[in-house]
PDB file of N, CA, C, O and CB in Angstrom:
ATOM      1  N   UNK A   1      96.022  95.950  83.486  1.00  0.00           N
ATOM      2  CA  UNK A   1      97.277  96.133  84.182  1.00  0.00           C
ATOM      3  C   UNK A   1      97.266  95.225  85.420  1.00  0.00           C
ATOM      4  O   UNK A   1      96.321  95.071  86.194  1.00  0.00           O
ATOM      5  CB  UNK A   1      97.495  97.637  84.570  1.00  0.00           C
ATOM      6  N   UNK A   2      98.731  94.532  85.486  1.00  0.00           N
ATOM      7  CA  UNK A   2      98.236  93.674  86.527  1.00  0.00           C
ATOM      8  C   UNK A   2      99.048  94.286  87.956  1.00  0.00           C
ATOM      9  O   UNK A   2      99.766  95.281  87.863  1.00  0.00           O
ATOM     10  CB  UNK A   2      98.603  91.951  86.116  1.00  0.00           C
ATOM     11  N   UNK A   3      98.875  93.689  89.053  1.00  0.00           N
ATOM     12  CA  UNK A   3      99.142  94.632  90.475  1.00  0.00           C
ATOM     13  C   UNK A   3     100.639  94.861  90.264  1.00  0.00           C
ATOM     14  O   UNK A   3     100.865  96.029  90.581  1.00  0.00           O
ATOM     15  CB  UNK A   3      98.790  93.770  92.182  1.00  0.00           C
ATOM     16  N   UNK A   4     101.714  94.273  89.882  1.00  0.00           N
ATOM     17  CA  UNK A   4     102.953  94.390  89.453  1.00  0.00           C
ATOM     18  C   UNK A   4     103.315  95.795  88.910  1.00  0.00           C
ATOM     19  O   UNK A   4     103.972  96.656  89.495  1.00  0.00           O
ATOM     20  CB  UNK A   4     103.146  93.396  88.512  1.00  0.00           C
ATOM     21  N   UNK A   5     102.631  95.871  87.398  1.00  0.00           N
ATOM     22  CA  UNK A   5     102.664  97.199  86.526  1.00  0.00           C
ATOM     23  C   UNK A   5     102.298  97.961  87.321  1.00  0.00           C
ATOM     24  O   UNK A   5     103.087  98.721  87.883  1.00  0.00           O
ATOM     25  CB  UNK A   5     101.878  97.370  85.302  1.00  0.00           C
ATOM     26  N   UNK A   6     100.945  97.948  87.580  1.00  0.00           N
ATOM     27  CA  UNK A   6     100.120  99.568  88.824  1.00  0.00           C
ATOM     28  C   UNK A   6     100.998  99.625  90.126  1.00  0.00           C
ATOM     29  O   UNK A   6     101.002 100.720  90.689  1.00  0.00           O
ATOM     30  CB  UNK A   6      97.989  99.194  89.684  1.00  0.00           C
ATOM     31  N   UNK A   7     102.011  98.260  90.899  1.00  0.00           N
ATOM     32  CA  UNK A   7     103.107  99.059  91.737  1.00  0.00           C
ATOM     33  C   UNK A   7     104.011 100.006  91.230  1.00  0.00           C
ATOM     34  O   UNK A   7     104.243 101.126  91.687  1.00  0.00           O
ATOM     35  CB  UNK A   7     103.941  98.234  92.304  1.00  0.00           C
ATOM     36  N   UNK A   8     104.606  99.344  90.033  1.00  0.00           N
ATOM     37  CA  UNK A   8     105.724  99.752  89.220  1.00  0.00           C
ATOM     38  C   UNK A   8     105.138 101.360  88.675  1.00  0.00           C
ATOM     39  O   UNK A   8     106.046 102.181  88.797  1.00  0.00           O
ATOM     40  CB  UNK A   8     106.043  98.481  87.866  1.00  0.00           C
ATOM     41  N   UNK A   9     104.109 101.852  88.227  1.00  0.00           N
ATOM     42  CA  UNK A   9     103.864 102.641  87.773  1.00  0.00           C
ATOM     43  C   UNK A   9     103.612 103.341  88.750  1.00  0.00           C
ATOM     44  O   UNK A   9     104.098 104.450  88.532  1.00  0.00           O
ATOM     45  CB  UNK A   9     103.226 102.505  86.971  1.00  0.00           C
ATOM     46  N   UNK A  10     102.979 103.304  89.989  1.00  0.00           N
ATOM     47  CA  UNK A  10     103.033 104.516  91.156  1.00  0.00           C
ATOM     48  C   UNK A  10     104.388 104.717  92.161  1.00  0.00           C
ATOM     49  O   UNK A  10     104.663 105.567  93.008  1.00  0.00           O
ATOM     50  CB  UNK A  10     101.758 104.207  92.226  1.00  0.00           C
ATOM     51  N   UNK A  11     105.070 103.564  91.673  1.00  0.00           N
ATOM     52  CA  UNK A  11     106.481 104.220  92.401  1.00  0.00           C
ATOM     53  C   UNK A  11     107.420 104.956  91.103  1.00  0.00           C
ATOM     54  O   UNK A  11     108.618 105.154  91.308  1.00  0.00           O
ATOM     55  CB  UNK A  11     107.583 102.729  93.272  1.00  0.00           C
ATOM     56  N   UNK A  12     106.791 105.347  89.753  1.00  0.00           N
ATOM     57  CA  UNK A  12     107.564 105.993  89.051  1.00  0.00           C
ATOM     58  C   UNK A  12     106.933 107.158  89.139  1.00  0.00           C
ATOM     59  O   UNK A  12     107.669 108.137  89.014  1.00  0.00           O
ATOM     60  CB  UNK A  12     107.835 105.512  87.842  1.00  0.00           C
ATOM     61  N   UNK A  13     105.311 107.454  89.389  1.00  0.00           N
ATOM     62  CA  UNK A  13     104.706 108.540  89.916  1.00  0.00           C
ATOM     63  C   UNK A  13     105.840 109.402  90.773  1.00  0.00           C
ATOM     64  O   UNK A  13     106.517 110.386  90.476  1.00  0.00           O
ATOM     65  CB  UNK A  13     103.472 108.040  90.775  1.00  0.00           C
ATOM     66  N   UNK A  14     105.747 108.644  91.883  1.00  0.00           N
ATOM     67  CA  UNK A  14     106.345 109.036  93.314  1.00  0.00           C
ATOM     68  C   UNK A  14     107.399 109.433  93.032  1.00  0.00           C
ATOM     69  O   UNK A  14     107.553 110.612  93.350  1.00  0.00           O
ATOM     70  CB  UNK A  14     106.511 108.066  94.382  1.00  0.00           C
ATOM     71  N   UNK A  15     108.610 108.768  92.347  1.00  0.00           N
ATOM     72  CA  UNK A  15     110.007 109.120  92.009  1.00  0.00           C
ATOM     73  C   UNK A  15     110.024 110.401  91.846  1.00  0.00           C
ATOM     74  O   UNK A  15     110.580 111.298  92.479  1.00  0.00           O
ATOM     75  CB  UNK A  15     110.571 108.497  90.864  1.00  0.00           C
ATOM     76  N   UNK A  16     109.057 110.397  90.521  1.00  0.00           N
ATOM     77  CA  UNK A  16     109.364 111.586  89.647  1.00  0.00           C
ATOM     78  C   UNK A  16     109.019 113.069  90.547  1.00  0.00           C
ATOM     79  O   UNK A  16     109.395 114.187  90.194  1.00  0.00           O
ATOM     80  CB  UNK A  16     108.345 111.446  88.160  1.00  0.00           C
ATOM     81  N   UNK A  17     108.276 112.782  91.686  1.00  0.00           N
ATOM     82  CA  UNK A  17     107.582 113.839  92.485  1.00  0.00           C
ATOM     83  C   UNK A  17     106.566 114.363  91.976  1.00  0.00           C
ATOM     84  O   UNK A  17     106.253 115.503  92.318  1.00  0.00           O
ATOM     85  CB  UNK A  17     108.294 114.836  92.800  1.00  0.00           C
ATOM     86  N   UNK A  18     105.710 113.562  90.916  1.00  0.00           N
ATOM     87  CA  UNK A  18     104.136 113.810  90.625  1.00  0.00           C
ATOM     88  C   UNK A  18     103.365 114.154  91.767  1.00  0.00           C
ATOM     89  O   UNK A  18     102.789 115.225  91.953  1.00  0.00           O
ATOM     90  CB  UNK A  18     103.435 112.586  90.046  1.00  0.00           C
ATOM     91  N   UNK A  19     103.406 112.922  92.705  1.00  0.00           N
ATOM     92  CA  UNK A  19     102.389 112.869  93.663  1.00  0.00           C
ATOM     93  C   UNK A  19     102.926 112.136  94.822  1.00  0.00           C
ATOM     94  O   UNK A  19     103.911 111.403  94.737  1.00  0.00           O
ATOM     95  CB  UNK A  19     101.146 112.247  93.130  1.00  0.00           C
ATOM     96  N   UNK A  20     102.226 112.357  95.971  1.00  0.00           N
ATOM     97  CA  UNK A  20     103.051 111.794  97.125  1.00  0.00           C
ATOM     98  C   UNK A  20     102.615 110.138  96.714  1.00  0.00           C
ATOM     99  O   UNK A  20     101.986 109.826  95.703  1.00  0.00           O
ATOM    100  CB  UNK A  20     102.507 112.465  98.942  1.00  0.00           C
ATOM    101  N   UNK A  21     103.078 109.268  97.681  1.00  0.00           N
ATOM    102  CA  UNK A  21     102.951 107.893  97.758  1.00  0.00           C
ATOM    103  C   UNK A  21     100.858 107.552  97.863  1.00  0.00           C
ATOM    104  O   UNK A  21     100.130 106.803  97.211  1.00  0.00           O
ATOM    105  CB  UNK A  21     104.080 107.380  99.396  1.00  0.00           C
ATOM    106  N   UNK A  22     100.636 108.322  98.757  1.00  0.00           N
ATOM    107  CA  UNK A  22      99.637 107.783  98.569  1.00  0.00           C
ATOM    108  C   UNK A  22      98.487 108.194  97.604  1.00  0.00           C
ATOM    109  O   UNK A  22      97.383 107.691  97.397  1.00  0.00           O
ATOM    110  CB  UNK A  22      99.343 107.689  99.585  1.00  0.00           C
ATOM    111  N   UNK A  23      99.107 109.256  97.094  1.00  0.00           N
ATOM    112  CA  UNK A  23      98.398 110.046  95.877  1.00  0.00           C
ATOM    113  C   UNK A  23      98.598 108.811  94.549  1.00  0.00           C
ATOM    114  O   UNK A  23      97.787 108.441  93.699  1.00  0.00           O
ATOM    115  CB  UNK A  23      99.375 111.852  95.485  1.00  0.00           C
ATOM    116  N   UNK A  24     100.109 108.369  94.821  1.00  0.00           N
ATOM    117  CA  UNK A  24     100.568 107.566  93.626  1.00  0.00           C
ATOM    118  C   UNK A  24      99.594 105.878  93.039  1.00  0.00           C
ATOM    119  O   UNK A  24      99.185 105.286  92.041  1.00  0.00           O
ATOM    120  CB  UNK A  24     102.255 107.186  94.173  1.00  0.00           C
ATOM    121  N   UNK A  25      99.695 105.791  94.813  1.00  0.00           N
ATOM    122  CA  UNK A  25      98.809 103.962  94.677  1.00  0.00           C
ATOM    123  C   UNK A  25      97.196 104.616  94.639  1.00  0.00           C
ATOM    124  O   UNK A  25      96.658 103.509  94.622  1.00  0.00           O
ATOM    125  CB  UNK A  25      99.086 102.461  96.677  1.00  0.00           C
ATOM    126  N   UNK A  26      96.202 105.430  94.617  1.00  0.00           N
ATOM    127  CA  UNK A  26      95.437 105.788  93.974  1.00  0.00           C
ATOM    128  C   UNK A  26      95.380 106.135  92.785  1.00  0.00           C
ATOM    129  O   UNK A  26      94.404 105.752  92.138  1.00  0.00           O
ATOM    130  CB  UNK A  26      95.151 106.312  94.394  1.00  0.00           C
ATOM    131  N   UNK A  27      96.271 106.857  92.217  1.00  0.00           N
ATOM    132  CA  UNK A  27      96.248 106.614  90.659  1.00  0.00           C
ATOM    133  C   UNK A  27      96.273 105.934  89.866  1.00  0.00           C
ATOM    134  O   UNK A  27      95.777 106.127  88.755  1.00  0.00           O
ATOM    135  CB  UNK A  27      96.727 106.877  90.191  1.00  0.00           C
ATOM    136  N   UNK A  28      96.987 104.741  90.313  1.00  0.00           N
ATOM    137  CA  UNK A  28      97.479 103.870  89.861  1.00  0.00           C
ATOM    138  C   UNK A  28      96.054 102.929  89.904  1.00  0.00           C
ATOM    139  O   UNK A  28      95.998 102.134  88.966  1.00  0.00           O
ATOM    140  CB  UNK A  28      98.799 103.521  90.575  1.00  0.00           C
ATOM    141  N   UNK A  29      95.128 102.900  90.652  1.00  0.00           N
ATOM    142  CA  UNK A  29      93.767 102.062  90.626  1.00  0.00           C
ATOM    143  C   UNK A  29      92.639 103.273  90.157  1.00  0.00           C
ATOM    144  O   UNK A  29      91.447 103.041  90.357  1.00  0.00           O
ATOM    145  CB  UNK A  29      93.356 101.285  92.376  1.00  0.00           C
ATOM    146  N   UNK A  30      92.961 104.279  89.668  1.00  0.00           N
ATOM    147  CA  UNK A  30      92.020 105.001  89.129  1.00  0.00           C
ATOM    148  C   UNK A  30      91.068 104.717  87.925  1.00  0.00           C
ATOM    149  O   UNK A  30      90.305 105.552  87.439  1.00  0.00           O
ATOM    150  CB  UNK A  30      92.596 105.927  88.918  1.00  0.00           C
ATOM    151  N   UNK A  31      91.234 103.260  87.458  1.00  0.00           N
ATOM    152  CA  UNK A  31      90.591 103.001  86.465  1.00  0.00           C
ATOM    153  C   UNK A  31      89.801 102.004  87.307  1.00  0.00           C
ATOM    154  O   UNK A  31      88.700 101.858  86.776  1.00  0.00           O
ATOM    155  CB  UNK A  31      91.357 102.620  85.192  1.00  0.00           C
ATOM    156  N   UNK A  32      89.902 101.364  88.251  1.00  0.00           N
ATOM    157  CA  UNK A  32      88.932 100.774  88.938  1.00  0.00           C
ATOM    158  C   UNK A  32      87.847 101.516  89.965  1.00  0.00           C
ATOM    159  O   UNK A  32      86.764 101.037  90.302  1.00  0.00           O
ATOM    160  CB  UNK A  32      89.619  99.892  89.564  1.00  0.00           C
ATOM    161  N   UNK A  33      88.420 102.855  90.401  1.00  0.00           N
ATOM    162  CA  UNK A  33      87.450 103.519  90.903  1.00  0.00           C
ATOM    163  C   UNK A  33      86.848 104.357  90.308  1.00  0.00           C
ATOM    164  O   UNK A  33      87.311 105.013  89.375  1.00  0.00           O
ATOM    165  CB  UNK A  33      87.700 103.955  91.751  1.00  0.00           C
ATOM    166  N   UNK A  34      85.256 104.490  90.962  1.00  0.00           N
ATOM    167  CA  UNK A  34      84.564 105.539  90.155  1.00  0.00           C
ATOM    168  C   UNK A  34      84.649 107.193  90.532  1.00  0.00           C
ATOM    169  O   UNK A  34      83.650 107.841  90.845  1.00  0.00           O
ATOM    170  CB  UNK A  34      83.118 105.129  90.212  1.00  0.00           C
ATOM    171  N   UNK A  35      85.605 107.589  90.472  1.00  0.00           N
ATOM    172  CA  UNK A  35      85.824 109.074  91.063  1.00  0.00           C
ATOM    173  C   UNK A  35      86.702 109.425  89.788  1.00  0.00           C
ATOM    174  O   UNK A  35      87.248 108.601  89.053  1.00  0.00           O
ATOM    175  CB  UNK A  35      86.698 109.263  92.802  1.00  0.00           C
ATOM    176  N   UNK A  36      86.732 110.812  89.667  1.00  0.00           N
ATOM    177  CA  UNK A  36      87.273 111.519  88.336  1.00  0.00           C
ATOM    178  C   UNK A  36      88.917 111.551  89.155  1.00  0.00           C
ATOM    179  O   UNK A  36      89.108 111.335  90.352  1.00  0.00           O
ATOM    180  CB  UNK A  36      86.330 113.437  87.804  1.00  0.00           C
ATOM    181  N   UNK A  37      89.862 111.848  88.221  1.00  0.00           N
ATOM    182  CA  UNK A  37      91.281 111.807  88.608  1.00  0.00           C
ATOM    183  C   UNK A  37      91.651 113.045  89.441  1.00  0.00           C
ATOM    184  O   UNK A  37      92.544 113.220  90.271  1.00  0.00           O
ATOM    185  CB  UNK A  37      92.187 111.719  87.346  1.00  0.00           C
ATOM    186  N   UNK A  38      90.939 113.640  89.087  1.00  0.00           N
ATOM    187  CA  UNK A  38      91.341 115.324  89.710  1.00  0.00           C
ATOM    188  C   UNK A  38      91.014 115.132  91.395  1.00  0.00           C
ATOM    189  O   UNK A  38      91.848 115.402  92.259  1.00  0.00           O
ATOM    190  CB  UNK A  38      90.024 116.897  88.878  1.00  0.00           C
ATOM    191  N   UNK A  39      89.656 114.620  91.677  1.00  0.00           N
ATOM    192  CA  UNK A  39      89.085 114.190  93.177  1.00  0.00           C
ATOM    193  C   UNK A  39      89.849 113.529  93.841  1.00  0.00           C
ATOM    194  O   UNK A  39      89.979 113.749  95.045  1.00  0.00           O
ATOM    195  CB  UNK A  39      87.937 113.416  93.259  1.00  0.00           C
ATOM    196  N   UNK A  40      90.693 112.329  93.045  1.00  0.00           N
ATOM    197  CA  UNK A  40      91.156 111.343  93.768  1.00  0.00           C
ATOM    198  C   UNK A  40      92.527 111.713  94.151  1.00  0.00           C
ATOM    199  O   UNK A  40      93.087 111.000  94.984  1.00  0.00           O
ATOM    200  CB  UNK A  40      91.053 110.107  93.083  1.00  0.00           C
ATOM    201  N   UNK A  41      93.237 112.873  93.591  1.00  0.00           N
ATOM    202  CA  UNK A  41      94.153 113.492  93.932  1.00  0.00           C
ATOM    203  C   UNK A  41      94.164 114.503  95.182  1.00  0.00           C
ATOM    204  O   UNK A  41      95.104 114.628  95.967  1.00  0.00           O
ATOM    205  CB  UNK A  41      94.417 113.962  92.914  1.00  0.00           C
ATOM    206  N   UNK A  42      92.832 115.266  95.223  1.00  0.00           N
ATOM    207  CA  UNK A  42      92.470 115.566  96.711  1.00  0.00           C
ATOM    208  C   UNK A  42      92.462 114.758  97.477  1.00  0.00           C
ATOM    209  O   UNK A  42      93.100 114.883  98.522  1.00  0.00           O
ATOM    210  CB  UNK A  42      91.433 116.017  96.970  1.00  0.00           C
ATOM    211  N   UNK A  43      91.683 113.590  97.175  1.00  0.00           N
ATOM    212  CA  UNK A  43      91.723 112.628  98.259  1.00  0.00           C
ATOM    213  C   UNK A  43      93.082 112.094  99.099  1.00  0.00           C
ATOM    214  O   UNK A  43      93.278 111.822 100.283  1.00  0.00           O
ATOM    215  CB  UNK A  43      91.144 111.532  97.671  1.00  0.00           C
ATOM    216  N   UNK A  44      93.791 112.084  98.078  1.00  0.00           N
ATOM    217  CA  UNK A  44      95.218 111.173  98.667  1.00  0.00           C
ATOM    218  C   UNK A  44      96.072 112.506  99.275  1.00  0.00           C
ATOM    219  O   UNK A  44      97.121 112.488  99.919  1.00  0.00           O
ATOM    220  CB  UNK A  44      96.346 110.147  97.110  1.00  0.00           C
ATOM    221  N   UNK A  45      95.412 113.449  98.927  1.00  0.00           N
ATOM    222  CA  UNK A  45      96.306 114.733  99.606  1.00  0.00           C
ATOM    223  C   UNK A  45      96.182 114.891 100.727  1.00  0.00           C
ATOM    224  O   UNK A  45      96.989 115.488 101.440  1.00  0.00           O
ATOM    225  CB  UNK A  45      96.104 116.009  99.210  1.00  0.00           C
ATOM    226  N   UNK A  46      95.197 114.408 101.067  1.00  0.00           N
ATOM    227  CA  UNK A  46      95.111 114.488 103.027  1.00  0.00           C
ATOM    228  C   UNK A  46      95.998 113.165 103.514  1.00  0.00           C
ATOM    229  O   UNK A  46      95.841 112.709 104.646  1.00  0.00           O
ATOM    230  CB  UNK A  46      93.049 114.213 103.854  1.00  0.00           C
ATOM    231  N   UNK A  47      96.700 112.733 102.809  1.00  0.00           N
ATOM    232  CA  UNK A  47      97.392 111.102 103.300  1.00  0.00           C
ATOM    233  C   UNK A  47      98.722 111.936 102.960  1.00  0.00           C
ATOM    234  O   UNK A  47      99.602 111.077 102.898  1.00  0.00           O
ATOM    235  CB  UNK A  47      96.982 109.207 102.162  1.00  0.00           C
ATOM    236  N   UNK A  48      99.298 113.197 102.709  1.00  0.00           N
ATOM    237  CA  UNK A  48     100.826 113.414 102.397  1.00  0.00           C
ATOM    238  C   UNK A  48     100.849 113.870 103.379  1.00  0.00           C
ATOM    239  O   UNK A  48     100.060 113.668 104.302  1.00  0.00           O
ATOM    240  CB  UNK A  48     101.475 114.170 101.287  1.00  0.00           C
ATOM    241  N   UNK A  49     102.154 114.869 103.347  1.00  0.00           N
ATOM    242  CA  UNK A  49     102.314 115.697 104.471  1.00  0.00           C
ATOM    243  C   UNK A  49     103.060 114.437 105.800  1.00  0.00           C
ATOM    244  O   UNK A  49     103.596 113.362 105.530  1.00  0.00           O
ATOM    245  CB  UNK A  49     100.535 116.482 104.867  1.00  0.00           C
ATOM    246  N   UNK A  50     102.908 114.869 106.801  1.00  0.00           N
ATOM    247  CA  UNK A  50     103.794 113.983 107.781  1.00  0.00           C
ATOM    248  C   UNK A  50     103.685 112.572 107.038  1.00  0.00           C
ATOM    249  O   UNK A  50     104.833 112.558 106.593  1.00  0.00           O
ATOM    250  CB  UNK A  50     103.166 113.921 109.525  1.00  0.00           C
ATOM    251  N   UNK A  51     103.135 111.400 106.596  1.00  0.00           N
ATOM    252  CA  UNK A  51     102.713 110.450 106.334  1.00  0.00           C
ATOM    253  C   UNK A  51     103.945 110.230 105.308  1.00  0.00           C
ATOM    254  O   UNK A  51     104.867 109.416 105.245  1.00  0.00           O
ATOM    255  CB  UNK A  51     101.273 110.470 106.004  1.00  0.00           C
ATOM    256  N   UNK A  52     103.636 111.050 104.737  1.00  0.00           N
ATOM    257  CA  UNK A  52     104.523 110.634 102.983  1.00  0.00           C
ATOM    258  C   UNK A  52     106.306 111.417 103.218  1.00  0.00           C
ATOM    259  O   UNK A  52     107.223 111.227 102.420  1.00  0.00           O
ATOM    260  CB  UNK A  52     103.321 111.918 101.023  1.00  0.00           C
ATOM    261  N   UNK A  53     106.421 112.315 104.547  1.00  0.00           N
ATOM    262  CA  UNK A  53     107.132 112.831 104.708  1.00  0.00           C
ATOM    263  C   UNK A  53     108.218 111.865 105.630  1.00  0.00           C
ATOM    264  O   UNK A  53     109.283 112.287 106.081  1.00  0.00           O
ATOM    265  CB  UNK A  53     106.581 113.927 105.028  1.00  0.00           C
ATOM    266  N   UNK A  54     107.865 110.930 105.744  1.00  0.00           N
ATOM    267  CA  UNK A  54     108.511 109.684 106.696  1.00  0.00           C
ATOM    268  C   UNK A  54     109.128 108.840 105.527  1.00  0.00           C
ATOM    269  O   UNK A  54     110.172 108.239 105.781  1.00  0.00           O
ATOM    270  CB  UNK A  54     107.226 108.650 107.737  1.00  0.00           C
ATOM    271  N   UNK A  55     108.569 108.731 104.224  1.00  0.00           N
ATOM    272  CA  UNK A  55     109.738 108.134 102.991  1.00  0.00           C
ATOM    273  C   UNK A  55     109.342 106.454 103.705  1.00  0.00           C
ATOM    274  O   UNK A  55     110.346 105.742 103.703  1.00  0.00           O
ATOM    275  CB  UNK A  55     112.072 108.905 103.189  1.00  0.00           C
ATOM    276  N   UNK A  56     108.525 106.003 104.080  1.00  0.00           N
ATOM    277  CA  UNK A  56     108.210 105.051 104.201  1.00  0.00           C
ATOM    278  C   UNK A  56     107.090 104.593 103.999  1.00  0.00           C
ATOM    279  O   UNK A  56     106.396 105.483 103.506  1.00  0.00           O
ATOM    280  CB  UNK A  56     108.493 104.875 104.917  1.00  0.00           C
ATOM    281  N   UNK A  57     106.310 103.282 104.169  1.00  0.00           N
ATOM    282  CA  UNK A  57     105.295 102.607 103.852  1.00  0.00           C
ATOM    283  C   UNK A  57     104.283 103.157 104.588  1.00  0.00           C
ATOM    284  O   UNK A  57     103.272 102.490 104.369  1.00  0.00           O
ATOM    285  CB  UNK A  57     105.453 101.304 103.999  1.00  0.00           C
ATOM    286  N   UNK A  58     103.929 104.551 105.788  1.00  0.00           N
ATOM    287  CA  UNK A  58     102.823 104.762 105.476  1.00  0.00           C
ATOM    288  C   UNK A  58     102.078 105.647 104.966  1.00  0.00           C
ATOM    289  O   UNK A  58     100.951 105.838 105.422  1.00  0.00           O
ATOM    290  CB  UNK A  58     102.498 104.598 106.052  1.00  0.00           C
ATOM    291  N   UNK A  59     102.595 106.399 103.860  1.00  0.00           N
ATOM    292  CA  UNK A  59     101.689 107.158 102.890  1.00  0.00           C
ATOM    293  C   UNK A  59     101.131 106.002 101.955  1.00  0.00           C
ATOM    294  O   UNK A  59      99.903 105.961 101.877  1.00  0.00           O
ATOM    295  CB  UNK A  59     102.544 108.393 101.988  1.00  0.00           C
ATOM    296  N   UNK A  60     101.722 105.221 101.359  1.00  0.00           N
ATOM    297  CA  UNK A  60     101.822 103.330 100.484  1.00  0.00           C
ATOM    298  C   UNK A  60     100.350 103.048 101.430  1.00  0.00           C
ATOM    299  O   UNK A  60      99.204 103.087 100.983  1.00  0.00           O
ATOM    300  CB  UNK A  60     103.864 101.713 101.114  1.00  0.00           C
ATOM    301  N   UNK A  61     100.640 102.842 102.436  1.00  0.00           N
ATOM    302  CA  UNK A  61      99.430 102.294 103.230  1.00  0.00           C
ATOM    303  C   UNK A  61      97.937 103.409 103.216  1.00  0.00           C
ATOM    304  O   UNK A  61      96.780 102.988 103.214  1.00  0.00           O
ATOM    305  CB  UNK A  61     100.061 102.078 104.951  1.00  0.00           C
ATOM    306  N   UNK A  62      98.089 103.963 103.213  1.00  0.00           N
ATOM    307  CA  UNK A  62      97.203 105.056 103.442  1.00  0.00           C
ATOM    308  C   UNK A  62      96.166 104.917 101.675  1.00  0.00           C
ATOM    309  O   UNK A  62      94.965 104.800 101.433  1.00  0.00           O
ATOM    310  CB  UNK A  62      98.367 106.803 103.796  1.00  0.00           C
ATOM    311  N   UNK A  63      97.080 104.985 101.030  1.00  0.00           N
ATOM    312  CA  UNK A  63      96.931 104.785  99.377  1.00  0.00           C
ATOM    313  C   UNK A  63      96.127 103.847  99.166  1.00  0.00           C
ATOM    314  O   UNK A  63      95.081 103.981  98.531  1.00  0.00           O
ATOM    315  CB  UNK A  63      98.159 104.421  98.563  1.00  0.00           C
ATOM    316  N   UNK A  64      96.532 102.788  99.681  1.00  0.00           N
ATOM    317  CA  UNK A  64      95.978 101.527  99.333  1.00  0.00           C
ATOM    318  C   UNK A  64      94.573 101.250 100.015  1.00  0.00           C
ATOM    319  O   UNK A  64      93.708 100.434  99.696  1.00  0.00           O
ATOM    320  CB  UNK A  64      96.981 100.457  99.709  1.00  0.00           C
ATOM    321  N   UNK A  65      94.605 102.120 100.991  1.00  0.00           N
ATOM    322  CA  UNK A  65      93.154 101.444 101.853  1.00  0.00           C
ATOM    323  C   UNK A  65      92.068 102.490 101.648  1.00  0.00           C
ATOM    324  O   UNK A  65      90.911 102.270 102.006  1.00  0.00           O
ATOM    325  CB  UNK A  65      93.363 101.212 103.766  1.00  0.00           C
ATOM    326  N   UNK A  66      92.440 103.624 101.075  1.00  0.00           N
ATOM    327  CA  UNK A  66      91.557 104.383 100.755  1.00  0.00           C
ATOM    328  C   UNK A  66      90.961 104.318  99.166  1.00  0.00           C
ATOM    329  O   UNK A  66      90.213 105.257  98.894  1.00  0.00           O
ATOM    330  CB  UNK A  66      92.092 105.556 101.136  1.00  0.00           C
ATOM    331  N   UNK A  67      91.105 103.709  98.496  1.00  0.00           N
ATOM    332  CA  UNK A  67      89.932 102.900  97.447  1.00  0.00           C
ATOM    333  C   UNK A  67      89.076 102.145  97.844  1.00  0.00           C
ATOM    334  O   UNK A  67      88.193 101.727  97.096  1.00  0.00           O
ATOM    335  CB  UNK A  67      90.376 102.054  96.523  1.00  0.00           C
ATOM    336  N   UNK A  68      89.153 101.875  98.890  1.00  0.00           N
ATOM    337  CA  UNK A  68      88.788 100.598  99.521  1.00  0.00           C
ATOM    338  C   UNK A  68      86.997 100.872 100.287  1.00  0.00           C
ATOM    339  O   UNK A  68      86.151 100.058 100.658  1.00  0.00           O
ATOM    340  CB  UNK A  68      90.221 100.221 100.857  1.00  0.00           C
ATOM    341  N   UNK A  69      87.014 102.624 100.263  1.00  0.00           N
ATOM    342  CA  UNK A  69      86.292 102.820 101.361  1.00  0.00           C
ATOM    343  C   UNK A  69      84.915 102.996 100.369  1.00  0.00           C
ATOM    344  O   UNK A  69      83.815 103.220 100.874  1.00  0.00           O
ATOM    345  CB  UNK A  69      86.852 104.136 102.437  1.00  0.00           C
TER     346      UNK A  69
END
């Protein structure tokens, strides 16, 4: 999947209200990280709430830099 599809596919996450934004851009790289899907959904759960509640880029941000760690 190239970075295009895995945007496209965590902002249809997000739409749908699966998962907040930054829950979404972790899922969306869940095949590159080594953590089970269920964990990585905790993980991005401490990035919702005020973050994802602003409907802007920083729950997106939060998402993205936390694979990273």
């Amino acid at each position: 999947m190239n970075i295009e599809e895995r945007a496209a596919q965590a902002a249809a996450w997000k739409a749908a209200g699966q998962c907040s934004c930054a829950q979404a851009v972790m899922k969306a790289f869940e095949d590159k990280i080594p953590v089970d899907a269920d964990t990585l959904m905790k993980l991005g759960a401490g990035h919702a709430g005020h973050q994802g509640q602003a409907g802007r880029e920083r729950g997106l941000c939060a998402g993205r830099t936390v694979p990273l760690l």
